[in-house]
C-alpha positions in Angstrom: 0.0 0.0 0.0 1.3 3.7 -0.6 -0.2 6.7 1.3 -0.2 9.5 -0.8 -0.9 13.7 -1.0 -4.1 14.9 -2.6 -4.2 18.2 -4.0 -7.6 20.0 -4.8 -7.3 22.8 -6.7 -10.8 24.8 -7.6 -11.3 26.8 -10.1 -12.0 30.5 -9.0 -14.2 31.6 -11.5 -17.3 29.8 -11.1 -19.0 26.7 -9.3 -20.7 24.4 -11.9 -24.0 22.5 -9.3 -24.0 19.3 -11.8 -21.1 17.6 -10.9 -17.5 18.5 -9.4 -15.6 20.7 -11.6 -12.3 21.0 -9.6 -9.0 19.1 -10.6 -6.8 16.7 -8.6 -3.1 17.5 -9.1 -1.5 14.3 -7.8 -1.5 11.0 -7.9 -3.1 8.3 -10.1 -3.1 5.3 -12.7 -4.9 1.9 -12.0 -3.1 -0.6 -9.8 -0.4 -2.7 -11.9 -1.7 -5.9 -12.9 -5.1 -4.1 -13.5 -7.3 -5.0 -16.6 -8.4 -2.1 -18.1 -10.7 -3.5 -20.4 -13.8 -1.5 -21.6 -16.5 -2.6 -22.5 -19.3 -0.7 -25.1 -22.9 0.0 -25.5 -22.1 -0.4 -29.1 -21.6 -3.9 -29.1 -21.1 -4.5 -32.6 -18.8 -2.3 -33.0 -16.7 -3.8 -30.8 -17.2 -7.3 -31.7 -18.2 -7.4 -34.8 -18.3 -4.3 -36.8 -15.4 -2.1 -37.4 -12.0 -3.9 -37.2 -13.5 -6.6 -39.3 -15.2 -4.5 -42.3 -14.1 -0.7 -42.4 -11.2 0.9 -42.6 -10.1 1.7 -38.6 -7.1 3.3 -36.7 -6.4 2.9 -32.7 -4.3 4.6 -31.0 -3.6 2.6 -27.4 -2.8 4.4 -24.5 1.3 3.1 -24.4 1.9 5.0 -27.7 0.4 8.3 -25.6 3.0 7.5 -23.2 5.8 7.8 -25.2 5.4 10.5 -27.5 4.0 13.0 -24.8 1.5 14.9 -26.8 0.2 17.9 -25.5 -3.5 17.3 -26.0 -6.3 14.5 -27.5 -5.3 16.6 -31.1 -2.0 15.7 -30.8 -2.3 11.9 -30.4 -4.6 12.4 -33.7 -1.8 14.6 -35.6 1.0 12.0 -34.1 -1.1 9.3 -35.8 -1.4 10.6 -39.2 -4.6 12.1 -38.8 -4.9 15.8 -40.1 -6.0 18.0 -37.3 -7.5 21.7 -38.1 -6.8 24.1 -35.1 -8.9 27.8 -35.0 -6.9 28.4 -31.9 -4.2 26.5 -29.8 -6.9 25.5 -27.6 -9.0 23.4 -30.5 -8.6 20.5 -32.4 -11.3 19.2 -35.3 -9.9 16.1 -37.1 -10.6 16.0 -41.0 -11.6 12.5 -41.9 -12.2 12.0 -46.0 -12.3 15.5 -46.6 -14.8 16.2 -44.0 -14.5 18.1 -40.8 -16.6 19.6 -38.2 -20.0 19.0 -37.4 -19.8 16.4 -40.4 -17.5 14.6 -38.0 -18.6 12.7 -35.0 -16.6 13.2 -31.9 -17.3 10.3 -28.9 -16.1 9.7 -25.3 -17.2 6.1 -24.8 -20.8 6.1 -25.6 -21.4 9.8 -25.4 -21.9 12.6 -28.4 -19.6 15.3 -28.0 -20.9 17.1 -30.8 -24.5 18.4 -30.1 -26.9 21.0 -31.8 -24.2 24.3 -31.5 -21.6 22.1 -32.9 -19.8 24.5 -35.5 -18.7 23.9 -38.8 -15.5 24.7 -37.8 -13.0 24.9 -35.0 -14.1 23.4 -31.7 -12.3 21.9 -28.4 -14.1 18.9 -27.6 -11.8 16.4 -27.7 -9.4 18.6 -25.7 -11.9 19.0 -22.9 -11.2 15.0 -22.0 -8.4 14.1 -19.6 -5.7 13.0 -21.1 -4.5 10.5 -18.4 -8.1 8.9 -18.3 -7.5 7.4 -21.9 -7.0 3.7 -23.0 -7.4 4.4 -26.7 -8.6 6.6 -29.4 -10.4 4.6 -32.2 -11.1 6.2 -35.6 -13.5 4.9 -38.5 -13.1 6.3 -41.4 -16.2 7.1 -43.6 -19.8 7.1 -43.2 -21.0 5.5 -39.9 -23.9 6.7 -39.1 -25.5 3.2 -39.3 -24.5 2.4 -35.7 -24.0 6.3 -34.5 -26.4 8.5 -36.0 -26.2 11.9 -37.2 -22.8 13.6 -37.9 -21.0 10.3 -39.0 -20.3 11.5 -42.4 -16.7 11.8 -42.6 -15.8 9.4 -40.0 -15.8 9.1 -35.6 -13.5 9.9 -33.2 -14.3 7.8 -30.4 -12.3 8.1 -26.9 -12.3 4.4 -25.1 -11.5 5.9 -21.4 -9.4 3.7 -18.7 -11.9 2.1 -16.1 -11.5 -0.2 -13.6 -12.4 -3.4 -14.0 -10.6 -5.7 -11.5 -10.7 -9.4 -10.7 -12.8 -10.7 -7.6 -9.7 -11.9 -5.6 -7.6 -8.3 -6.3 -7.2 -5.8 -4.1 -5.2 -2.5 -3.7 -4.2 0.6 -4.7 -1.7 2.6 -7.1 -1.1 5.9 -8.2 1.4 8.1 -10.9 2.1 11.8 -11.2 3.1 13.2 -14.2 4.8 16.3 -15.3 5.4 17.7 -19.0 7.6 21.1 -19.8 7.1 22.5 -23.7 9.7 24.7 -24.7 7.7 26.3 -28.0 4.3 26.2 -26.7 5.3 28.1 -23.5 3.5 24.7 -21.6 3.6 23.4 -18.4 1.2 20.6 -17.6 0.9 18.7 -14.1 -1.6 15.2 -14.6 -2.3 12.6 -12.4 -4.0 9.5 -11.5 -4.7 7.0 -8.6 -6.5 3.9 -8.7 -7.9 1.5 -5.9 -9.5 -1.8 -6.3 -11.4 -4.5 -4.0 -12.9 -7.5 -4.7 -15.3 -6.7 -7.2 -15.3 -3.2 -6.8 -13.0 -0.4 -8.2 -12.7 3.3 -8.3 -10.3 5.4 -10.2 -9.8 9.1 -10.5 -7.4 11.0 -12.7 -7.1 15.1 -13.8 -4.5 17.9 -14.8 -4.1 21.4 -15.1 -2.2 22.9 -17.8 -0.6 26.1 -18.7 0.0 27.5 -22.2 1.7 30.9 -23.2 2.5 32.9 -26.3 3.5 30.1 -28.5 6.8 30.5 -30.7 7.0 29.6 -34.2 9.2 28.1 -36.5 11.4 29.9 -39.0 12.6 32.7 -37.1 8.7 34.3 -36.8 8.6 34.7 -33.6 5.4 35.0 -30.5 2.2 33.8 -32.5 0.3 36.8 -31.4 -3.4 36.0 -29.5 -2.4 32.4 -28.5 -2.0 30.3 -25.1 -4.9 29.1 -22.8 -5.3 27.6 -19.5 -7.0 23.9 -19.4 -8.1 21.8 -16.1 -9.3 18.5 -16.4 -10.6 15.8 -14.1 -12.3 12.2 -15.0 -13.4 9.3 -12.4 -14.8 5.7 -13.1 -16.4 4.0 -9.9 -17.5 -0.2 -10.5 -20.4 -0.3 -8.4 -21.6 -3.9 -8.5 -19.5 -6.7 -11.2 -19.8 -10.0 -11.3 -19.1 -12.5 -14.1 -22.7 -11.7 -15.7 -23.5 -8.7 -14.6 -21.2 -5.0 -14.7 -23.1 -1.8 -13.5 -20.4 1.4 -13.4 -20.5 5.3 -13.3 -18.3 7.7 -14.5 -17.5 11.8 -14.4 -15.5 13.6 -16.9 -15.2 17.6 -16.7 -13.1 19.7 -18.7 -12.4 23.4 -18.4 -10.7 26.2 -20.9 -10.0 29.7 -20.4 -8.7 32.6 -21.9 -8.2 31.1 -24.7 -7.9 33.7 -28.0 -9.5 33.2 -31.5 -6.0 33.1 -33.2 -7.3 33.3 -36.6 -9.6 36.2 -36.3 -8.1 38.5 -33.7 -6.4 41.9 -34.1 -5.6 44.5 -32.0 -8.5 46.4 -32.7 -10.6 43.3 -32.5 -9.8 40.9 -30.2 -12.1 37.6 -29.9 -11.4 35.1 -27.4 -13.1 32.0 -25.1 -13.1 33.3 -22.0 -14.2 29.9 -20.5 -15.5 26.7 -22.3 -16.8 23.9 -19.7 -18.0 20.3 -20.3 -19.4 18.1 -17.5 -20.6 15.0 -18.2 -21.8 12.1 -16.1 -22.7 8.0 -17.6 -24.0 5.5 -16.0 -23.7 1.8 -17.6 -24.7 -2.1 -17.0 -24.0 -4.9 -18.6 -25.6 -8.3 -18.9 -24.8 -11.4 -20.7 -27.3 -13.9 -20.2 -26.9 -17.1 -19.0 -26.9 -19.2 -22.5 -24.0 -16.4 -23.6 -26.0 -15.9 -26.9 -27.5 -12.6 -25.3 -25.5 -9.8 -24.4 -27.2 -6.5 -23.1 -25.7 -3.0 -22.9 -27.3 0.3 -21.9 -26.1 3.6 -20.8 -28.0 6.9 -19.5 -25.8 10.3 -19.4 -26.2 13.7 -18.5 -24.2 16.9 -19.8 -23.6 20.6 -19.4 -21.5 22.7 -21.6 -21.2 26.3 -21.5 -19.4 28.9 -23.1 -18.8 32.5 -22.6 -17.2 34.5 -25.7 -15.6 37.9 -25.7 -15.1 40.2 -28.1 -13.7 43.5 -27.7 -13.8 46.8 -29.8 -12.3 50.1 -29.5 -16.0 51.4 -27.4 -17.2 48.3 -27.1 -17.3 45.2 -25.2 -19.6 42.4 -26.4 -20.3 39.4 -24.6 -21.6 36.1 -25.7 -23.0 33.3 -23.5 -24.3 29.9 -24.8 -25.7 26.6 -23.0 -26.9 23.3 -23.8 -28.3 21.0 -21.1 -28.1 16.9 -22.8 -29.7 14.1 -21.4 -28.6 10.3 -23.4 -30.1 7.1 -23.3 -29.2 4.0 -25.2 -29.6 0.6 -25.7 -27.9 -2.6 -27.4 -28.7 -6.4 -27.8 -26.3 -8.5 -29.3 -28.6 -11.8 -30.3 -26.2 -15.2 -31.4 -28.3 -16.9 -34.1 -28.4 -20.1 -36.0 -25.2 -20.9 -38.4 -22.7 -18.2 -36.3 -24.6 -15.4 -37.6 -25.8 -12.0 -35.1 -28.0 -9.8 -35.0 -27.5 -5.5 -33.0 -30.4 -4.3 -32.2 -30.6 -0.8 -30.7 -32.3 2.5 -29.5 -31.2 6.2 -29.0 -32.6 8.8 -27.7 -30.8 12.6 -27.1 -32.8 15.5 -25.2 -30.9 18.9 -25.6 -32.0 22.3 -23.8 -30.5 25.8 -25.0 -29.5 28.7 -23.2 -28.0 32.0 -25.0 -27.7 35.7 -24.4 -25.6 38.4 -25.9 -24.6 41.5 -23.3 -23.0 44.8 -25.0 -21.1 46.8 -22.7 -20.4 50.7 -24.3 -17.7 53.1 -23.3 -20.6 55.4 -22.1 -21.9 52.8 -19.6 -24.3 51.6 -21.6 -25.1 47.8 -21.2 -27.8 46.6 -23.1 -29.1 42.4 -23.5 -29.8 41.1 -26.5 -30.9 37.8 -28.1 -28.1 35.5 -28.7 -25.9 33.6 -30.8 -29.2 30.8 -30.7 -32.8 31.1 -28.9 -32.9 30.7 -25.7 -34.9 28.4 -24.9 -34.5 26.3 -27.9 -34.7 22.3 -27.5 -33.3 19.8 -29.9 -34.2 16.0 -29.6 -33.6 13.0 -31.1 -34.6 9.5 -31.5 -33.8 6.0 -33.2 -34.0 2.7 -33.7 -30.9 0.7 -35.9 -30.3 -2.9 -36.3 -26.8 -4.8 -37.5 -26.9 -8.4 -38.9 -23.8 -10.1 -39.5 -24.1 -13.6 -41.5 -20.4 -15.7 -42.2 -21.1 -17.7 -45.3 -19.0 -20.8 -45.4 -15.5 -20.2 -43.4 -14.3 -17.5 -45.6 -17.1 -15.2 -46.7 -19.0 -12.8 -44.4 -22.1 -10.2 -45.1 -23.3 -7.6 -43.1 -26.2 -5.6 -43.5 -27.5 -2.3 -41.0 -29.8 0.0 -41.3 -31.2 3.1 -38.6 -33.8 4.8 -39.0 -33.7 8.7 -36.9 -36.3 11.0 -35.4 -35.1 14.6 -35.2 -37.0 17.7 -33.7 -36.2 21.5 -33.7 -38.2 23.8 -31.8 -37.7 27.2 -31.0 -40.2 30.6 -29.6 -40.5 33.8 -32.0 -37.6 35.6 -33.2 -36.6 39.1 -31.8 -34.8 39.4 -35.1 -38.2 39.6 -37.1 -41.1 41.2 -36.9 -44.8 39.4 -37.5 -44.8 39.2 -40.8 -41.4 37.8 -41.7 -41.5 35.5 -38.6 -40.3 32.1 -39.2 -40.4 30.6 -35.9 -38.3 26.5 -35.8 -40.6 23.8 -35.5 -39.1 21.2 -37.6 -39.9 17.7 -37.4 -37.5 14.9 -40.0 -36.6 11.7 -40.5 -33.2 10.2 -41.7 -32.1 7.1 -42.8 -29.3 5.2 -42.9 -28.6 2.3 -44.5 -24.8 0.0 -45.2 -23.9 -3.4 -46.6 -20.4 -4.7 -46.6 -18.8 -7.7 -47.8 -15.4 -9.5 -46.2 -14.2 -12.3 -48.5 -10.8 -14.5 -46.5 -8.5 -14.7 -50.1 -5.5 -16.5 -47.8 -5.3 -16.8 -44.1 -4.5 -13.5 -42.6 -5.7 -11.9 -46.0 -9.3 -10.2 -46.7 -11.1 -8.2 -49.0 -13.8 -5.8 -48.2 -16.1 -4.4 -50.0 -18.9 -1.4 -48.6 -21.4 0.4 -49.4 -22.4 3.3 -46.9 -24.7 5.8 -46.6 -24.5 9.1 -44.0 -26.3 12.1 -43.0 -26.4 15.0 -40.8 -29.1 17.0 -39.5 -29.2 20.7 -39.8 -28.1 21.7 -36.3 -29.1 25.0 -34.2 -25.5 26.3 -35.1 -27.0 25.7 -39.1 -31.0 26.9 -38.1 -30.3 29.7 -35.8 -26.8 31.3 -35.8 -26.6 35.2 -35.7 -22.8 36.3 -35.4 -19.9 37.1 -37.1 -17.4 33.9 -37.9 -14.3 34.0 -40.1 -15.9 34.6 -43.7 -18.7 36.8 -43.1 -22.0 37.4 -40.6 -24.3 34.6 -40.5 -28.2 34.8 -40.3 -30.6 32.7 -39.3 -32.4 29.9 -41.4 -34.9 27.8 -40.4 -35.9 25.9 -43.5 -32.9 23.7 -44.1 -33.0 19.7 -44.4 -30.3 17.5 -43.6 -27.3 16.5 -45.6 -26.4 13.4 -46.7 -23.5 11.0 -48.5 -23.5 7.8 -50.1 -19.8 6.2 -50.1 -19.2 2.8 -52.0 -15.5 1.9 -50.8 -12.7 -1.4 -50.9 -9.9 -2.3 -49.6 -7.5 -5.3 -48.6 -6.5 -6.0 -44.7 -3.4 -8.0 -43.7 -2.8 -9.3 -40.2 -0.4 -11.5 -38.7 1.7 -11.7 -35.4 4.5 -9.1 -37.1 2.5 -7.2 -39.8 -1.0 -5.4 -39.8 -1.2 -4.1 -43.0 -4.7 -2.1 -44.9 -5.3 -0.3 -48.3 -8.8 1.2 -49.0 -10.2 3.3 -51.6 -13.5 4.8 -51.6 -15.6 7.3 -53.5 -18.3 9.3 -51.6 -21.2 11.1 -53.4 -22.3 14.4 -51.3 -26.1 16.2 -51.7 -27.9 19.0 -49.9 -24.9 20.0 -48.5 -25.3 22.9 -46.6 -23.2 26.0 -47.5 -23.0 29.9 -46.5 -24.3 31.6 -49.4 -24.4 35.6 -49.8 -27.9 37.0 -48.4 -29.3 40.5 -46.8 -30.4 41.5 -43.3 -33.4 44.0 -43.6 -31.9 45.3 -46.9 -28.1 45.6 -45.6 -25.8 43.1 -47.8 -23.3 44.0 -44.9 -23.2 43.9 -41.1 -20.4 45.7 -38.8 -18.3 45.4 -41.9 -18.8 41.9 -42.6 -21.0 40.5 -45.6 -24.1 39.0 -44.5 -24.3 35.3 -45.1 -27.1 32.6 -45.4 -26.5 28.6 -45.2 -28.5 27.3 -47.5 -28.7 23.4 -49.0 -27.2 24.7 -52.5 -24.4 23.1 -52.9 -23.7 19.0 -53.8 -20.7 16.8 -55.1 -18.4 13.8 -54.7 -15.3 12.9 -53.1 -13.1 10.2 -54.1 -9.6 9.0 -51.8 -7.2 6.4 -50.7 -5.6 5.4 -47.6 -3.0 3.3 -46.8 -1.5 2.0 -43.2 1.2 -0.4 -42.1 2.1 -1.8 -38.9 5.7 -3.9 -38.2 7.0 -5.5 -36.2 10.5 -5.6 -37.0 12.1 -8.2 -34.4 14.1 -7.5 -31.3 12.0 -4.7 -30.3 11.8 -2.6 -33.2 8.8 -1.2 -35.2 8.0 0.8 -37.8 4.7 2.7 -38.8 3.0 3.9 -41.9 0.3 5.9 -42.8 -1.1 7.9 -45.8 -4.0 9.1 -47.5 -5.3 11.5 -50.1 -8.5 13.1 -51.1 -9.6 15.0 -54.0 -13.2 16.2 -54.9 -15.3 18.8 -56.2 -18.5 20.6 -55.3 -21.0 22.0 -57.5 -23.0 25.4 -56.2 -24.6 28.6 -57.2 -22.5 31.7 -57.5 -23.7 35.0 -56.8 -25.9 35.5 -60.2 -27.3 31.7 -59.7 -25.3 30.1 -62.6 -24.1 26.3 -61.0 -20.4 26.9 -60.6 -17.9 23.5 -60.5 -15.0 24.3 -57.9 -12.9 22.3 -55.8 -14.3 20.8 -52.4 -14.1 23.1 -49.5 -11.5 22.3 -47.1 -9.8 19.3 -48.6 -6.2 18.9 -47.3 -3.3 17.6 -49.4 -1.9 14.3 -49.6 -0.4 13.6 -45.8 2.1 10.9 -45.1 3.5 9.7 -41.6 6.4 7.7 -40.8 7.5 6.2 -37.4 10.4 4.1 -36.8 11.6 3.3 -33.6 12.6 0.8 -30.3 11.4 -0.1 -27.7 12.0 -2.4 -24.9 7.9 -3.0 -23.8 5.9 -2.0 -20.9 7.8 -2.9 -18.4 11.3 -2.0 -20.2 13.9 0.5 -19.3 14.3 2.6 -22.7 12.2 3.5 -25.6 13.3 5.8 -29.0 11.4 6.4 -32.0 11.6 9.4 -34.9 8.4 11.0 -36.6 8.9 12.0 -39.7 5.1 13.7 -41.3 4.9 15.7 -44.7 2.0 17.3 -46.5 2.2 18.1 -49.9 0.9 21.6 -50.8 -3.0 22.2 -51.4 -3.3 24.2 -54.9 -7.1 23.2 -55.7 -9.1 26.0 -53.6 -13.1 26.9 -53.7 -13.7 30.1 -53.4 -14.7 29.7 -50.0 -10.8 28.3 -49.0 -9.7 31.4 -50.8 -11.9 33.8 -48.8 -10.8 31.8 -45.8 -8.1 33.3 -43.2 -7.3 29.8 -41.9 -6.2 29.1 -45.6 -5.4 32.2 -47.0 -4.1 34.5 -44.4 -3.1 37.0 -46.8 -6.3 37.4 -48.7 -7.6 35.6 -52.0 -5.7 37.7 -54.5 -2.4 36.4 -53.2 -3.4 33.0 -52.2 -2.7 30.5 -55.1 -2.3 27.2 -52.6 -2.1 26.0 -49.2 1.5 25.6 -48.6 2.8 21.8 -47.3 5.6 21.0 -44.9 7.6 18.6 -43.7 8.2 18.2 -39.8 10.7 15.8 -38.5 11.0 14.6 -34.2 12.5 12.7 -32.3 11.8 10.9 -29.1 13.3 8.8 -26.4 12.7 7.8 -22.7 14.6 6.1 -20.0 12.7 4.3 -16.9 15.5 5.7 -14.2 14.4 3.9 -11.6 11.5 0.7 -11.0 8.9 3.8 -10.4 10.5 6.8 -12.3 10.8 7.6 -16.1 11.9 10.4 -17.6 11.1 11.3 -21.6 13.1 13.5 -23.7 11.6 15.2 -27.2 12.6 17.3 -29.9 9.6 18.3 -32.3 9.6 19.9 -35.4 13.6 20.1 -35.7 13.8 21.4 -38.7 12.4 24.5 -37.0 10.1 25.0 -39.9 7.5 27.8 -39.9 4.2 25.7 -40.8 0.2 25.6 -40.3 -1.5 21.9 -40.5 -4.4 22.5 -43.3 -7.3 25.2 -42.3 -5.5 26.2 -38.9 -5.3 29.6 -37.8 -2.4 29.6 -35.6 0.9 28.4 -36.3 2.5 25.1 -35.5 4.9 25.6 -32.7 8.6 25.8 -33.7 11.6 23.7 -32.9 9.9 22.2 -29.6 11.8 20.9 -26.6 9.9 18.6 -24.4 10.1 17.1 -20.9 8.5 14.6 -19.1 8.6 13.3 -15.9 6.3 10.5 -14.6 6.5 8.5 -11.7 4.7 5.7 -10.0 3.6 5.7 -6.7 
């Protein structure tokens, strides 16, 4: 047993009354010789769905471990992944081309994104601890089959630890961690502690972290309105586990604050987060019944985000304040039939409750409230029903079939913005449907072909009904007559695996319709607002994307591995222009061709040393819409000069020693080539030539 220090640090600048929102700065991983095994109220994904027929990525939590990232983005951007950042505070993975709110962001079985998602930046998967993860899993393409709206482009699913201990265990561990970042001005302090008893386990982990004025590459210098502060805390409790039967509860809560909009600040006009919180709480039980052709999952959850926004003007002082309240239920049978085969059934159901104001604070003294960003008041629910049939034919030939069908519901009270002859008050009420058949045919052992064909679709949110602000191309108004979007991808691919080589190649083409774009409009006959044109989303634009990805996995003998990843997308949109003519352009937002290399040793988990390199490149981007081109992520010096996205090439280097039985100490050097870069649609700068530290030990 080890006694150990518990620090409780609280933020000062608000109390949240759903769930605890301070962080513990000491201690904490599970006990050694715990199983930290999740299990998922998406059963067949687990089991049966995505490793077998799409095209996946995992990232496990000993890779995190050695290449010290400095948030959940950077495990993505380590991994191949290309990762858009608005500010140094998000992170919004582009999967296939897509990105966003066409992008579904998990943490186990909870949405992240909800109906103010953006189209843009975001910090969601930033707001989860860091130390609580086991893995990240990615599915590439359409998904929505098993996970609803927003699974266009792909998940991002968090898998975080839990305890999960055996009958006769008992006791308790605990690690401290400490990371130092030269470029990014960072100092992060993260811990965990774990205890388990019989059948019962608890485990608690959090961090604060500190970011200042980060320094680029290429002799640039301070990235002007960067840095943030970020507090963390996550907890899993087993309440009752026995060999049929799991029932736990968990708590994660994540907290930003003063962080800057990087890509739209200026002296004169400086936008920033002043705080962004998430607090989320899920229960879950598990049964598997006593033939073991039954297995039940279910999960209820409850969350709060809120987000206060600041912008400030030479007079003027305007604040922003939005809310949603989510409550998440879900259920999943997994049914063992005749001949092998099984059969998913499920239901969802999402209840969301909006809060928003707008304050404007004058020189004079002059405060005045206004409606906000969204209604207040607005809800935004959900319900469906999906099933998932797997059938092997013969010993080398499987067929899967899904399909979901999805209730959505928009309802909002009068707009201050019009009066009672324009009104057009939200009260929408749609269904979607999803539907996906797939194919695995074994050509040698260890060898199979897939085949897919997928079909995806996201709602219109209350970001795409409701939004009245500026953003980085223009001033949005509100539309509440949109319809969701929706994609069709057929894709293929071949999957290796064996004890020393995982190796996949896919290629896909996706079709895209009523995609829903920001087209030029008036406000009560003004084209512009505060200097800004006025823009509309409307469902006015459609097209097709078509790709390829590639990843291997090696295990080169005597410790050694090597990783590869790539992928490329190209596509084009067709739209309106400004006198209505359809106008063929280039996809919005489509990175270039990424590649990412890792070779490297190390000695396993309980080994004394470790070293790997990380070599990434991005060939440049020179097929821009007119969008990208009007774009200050991508073109930050305006559309006349702006001819491509530029690529790079970004080389580190790690290495870590275990010092002593409980102590190890990691050394990194990223981005050595000190190169002056952005990863695709960012508005702030990767950091320059990047010493890091990191100090972990085991209590």
């Amino acid at each position: 047993m080890t006694s150990h220090r518990l620090v409780l640090l609280c933020s000062p600048r608000r109390w949240h009354p759903l769930l605890l929102l301070c962080v513990w700065a000491a201690g904490l991983s599970a006990p050694s010789g715990a199983a930290a095994q999740p299990y998922s109220a998406q059963a067949s994904a687990e089991r049966l769905g995505a490793d077998a027929m799409r095209s996946t990525m995992k990232v496990e939590r000993s890779s995190t471990k050695e290449t010290a990232p400095g948030d959940v983005g950077e495990v993505l951007s380590q991994a191949g992944v290309v990762v858009s950042r608005t500010g140094s505070s998000s992170a919004v993975p582009i999967l296939r081309g897509l990105t966003g709110y066409q992008v579904l962001l998990m943490a186990d079985e909870l949405r992240l994104n909800d109906s103010l998602t953006r189209a843009g930046g975001n910090a969601l998967l930033n707001l989860i601890d860091l130390e609580s993860i086991q893995r990240i899993e990615v599915i590439r393409g359409p998904a929505s089959v098993l996970y609803g709206s927003d699974a266009m482009g792909g998940v991002v699913r968090v898998i975080t630890r839990r305890p999960d201990p055996p009958n006769d265990m008992t006791g308790v561990g605990a690690n401290i961690y400490a990371r130092f970042a030269s470029a990014t001005r960072a100092q992060r302090i993260q811990g965990s502690v774990g205890a388990l008893h019989g059948p019962f386990g608890a485990y608690i982990s959090g961090s604060y972290q500190h970011a200042g004025l980060l320094q680029r590459g290429g002799g640039l210098g301070a990235q002007p309105f960067s840095g943030y502060d970020l507090a963390t805390i996550s907890s899993q409790l087993t309440l009752y586990r026995t060999p049929r039967h799991n029932l736990s509860l968990s708590h994660q809560s994540g907290h930003i604050w003063d962080a800057p909009r990087t890509d739209v600040s200026t002296p004169e006009d400086r936008q920033s987060t002043l705080h962004l919180d998430r607090d989320s709480a899920l229960l879950r039980y598990e049964a598997l019944f006593p033939d073991q052709r039954m297995r039940l999952s279910a999960y209820a959850a409850i969350s709060l985000r809120t987000e206060e926004r600041e912008r400030v003007r030479p007079g003027r002082l305007q604040l922003e304040r939005d809310r949603v309240l989510g409550y998440q239920i879900g259920s999943t049978l997994n049914i063992g039939l005749w001949r092998d085969a099984a059969l998913d059934v499920g239901v969802q159901a999402n209840l969301e409750r909006i809060g928003s104001g707008t304050e404007n604070r004058m020189e004079s003294g002059v405060v005045s409230r206004e409606r906000g960003r969204y209604l207040d008041g607005s809800t935004y629910d959900s319900a469906a029903l999906f099933a998932l049939y797997t059938q092997p034919l013969g010993s080398r030939f499987l067929v899967q079939a899904g399909a979901r069908a999805t209730w959505i519901g928009a309802t909002a009270g009068s707009d201050p913005l019009f009066d009672a002859q324009a009104q057009q008050q939200l009260d929408r009420s749609f269904f979607g449907e999803s539907l996906s058949l797939g194919t695995r045919l074994e050509l040698t052992p260890g060898l199979a072909w897939l085949l897919n064909v997928l079909s995806g679709f996201r709602a219109p949110n209350l970001e795409d009904f409701q939004t009245f602000g500026g953003g980085a191309r223009g001033f949005s108004i509100p539309n509440p007559i949109l319809h969701a979007e929706r994609s069709w991808t057929a894709e293929t691919g071949l999957k290796w695996g064996s004890r020393q080589l995982q190796a996949s190649v896919f290629t896909y083409a996706t079709l895209l319709t009523d995609l829903i774009v920001r087209v030029p409009s008036t406000f009560q006959g003004m084209s512009e607002i505060e200097d800004e044109p006025v823009l509309r989303r409307e469902n006015a634009s459609h097209g097709y994307l078509v790709g390829a990805e590639a990843e291997v996995l090696a295990q080169l003998g005597q410790g050694w591995f090597g990783a590869l990843r790539a992928s490329g997308v190209w596509g084009e949109t067709i739209r309106p222009n400004d006198a209505g003519v359809s106008l063929r352009e280039p996809a919005t937002k489509v990175p270039g061709p990424l590649g990412a290399l890792r070779v490297g040793y190390s000695s396993g988990e309980q080994g004394i040393f470790f070293a790997h390199a990380d070599l990434q490149a991005q060939l440049p981007q020179p097929r821009l819409s007119e969008s990208d081109r009007l774009d200050v992520r991508l073109c930050e010096n305006g559309p006349e000069r702006c001819d491509k996205v530029k690529g790079y090439v970004e080389l580190s280097l790690r290495a870590g020693l275990r010092l002593l039985t409980r102590l190890t100490l990691t050394l990194s050097l990223d981005n050595v080539f000190n190169a002056a870069y952005k990863t695709y649609a960012s508005g702030v700068y990767a950091p320059g030539r990047n010493f890091i530290l990191g100090i972990r030990a085991q209590l």
